[in-house]
KEVEXGU-283598 format. One record per residue (C-alpha): x, y, z. Coordinates in steps of 0.5 Angstrom, whole numbers, plus 500, padded with zeros to 3 digits. Layout:
! residues N
XYZ/...
END
This chain:
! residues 391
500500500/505504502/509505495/502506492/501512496/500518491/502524493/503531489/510530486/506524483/502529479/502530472/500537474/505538478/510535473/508540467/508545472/515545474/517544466/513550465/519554468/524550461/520553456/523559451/519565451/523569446/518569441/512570445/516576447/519579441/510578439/508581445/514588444/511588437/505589439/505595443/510598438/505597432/499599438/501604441/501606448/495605453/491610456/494613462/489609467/491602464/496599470/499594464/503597460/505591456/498593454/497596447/492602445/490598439/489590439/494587434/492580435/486580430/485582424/492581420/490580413/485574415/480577410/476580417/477587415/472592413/470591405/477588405/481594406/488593409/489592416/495598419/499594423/502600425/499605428/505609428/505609420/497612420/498619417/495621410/488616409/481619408/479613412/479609419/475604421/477602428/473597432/470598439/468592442/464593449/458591451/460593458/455599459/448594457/443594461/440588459/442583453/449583453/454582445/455589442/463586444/462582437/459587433/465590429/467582427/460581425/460588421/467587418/465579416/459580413/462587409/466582404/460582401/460589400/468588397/468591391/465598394/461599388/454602387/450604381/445607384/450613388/455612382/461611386/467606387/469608394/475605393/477609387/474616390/477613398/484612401/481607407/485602413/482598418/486599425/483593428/479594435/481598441/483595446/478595451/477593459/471588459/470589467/472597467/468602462/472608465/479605463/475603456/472610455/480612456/482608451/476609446/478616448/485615447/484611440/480616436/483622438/489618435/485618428/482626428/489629431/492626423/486629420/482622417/476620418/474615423/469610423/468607429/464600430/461600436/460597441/454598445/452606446/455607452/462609447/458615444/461619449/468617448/468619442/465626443/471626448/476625443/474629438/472635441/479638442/481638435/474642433/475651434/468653436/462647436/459641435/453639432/451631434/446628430/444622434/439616430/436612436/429609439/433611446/435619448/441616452/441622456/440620462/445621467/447614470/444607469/445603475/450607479/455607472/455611465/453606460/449606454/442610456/448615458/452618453/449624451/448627458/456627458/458629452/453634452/457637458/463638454/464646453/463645446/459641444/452643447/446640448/443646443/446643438/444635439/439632434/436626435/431622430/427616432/426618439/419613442/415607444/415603450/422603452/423611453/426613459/423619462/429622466/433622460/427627457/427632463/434632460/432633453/428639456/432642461/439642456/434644450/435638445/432636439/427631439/425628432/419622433/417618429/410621429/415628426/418623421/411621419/406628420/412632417/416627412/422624412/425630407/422636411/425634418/431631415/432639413/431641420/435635424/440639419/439647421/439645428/446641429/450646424/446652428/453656430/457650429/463648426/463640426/458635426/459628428/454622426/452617430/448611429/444606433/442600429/436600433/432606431/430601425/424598427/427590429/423586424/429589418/435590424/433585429/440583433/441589437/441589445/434593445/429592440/422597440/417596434/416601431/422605428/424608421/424603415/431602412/429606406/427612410/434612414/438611408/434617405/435621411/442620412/443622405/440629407/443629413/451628412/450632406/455638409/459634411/462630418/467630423/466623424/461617425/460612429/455605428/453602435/448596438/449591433/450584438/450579432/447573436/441576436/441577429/438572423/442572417/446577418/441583415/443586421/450586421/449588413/445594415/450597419/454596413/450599408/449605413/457607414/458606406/452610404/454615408/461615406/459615399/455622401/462625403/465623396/459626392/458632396/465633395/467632403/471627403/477624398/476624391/469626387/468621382/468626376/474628379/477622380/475620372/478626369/484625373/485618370/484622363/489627364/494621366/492617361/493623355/500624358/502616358/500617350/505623349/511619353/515615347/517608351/525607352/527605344/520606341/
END
């Protein structure tokens, strides 16, 4: 019995352990310093800083990007795109159905069917018109959504301070104000919010925390971006919240229902949700919650109310709305395990390529297409004048 005895030094486990202190980790080292070259630095409340700004563990040229566009590995060498996806994948500020931290992926999964980024209808190819990267996602703190809101911070102010346009795909709401925080240094004078929702997301806490039914209570205590200049459209039904309204009143928000879209059409109040957010401002900043689409055509989202805006309507208005131009946009609350097909997901993207292509065309963003065309014109007439070495 005695030489039968088991005892830890039997162990398998005990045994691994100890072998655990032979193994290298040369490589495992070499990966992880150039992950925080290529990354960046974190924000300053994050304690560990072998923990880079931006994840550059996903999405090397696996063919999960944005519409295929290349991945910028180092964020160092960001300097001169028209364009930066960026993904923020949090859902540590929802109150309810958890899963907008798989939002970017299922936005970026489902955008290769958009990969060739061309549309007959606006007759455009963004991808002649548009110099885009994807920059992966942020890295946020699953357990802290300060310290994700300074790295989503951190992240997107990194992007405006280069002069490029951000697209950021959220992530629940709650990463709104974050992102208004990031861009408000670089703007001199205000900014006008056009915010799509069934939700105000004014309130000033949910559950003792700032989190998805809170962004535009915080954002709108930044100096220059008031709540006089915040336009939300979408606004009703069942899961309203009634502090958040007081706020609406008390700031003077504007406030677009649905009865307003249907009473006063989709093109009048799309004019005036325009009139108030540039009223006096010098940057307006997009942003977009899925779930302002009434659920039967967008229902993989965290909050779901029938009732809201058809697709047709949204992507109308959006075209009015985005016509004078962006600071930036974001696309929040798609949590793909809610979604069927995918049409949620394909949504968003529609939504963030129709607007883009309203920047070109407008002559707001990258190259116009006559432009572009009359280029490509210009060099080809010079390529014909130049006689080929021994020709």
């Amino acid at each position: 019995m005695g030489s039968d005895r088991l005892g830890r030094e039997q162990l398998h486990g005990t045994r691994m352990v100890e072998r655990e202190a032979e193994l290298p980790s040369v490589r495992a080292k070499e990966r992880q310093e150039r992950a925080l070259e290529f990354g960046l630095e974190s924000a300053a409340s994050v304690r560990d800083r072998k923990i880079p700004l931006f994840n550059r563990a996903a999405g090397r040229g696996n063919g999960w990007t944005f519409v295929g566009m290349p991945f910028q590995e180092d964020m160092r060498e960001l300097a001169d795109q028209d364009v930066a996806f960026v993904g923020a994948p949090l859902d540590a500020g929802t109150t309810y159905r958890p899963g907008t931290r798989f939002g970017p992926d299922a936005l970026r999964r489902i955008s290769q069917l958009a990969a060739f980024t061309y549309n007959v209808e606006l007759g455009i190819d963004l991808h002649e018109s548009l110099d885009m990267v994807d920059c992966g996602d942020v890295n946020v703190m699953p357990a802290n959504i300060e310290k994700s809101f300074d790295q989503i911070d951190r992240a997107v102010a990194y992007i405006h301070e280069r002069g490029i346009f951000p697209v950021i795909l959220g992530g629940d709401h709650s990463i709104g104000y974050p992102d208004i925080r990031a861009l408000a240094p670089y703007v001199d004078g205000n900014i006008g919010i056009i915010h799509f929702d069934r939700h105000s997301d004014l309130s000033e806490y949910n559950m003792d925390e700032r989190m998805h039914g809170t962004p535009f209570f915080h954002a709108t205590n930044i100096p220059n971006a008031p709540a006089t200049n915040l336009v939300q459209v979408g606004i009703g039904g069942w899961t309203s919240s009634r502090s958040g309204v007081q706020v609406s009143r008390e700031r003077r928000a504007s406030v677009i229902t649905l009865t307003d879209v249907d009473r006063w059409g989709v093109d009048r109040v799309a004019e005036l949700a325009l009139e108030l957010a540039w009223k006096d401002a010098k940057a307006v900043f997009l942003s977009f919650d899925i779930d302002s689409i009434d659920p039967a055509f967008a229902p993989g989202t965290g909050t779901p109310m029938s009732g809201g805006l058809l697709p047709r309507e949204a992507l109308r208005m959006l075209h009015l709305v985005t016509r004078e131009g962006l600071a930036g946009m974001e696309l929040v609350e798609v949590a793909p395990q809610y979604d069927i097909s995918d049409i949620t997901s394909g949504l968003g993207v529609h939504i963030i390529l129709d607007v883009l292509a309203t920047l070109v065309n407008e002559g707001k963003l990258g190259r116009r297409p006559d432009a572009t065309v009359k280029a490509d014109a210009e060099v080809a007439r010079v390529d014909d004048q130049v006689t080929p070495a021994g020709g």
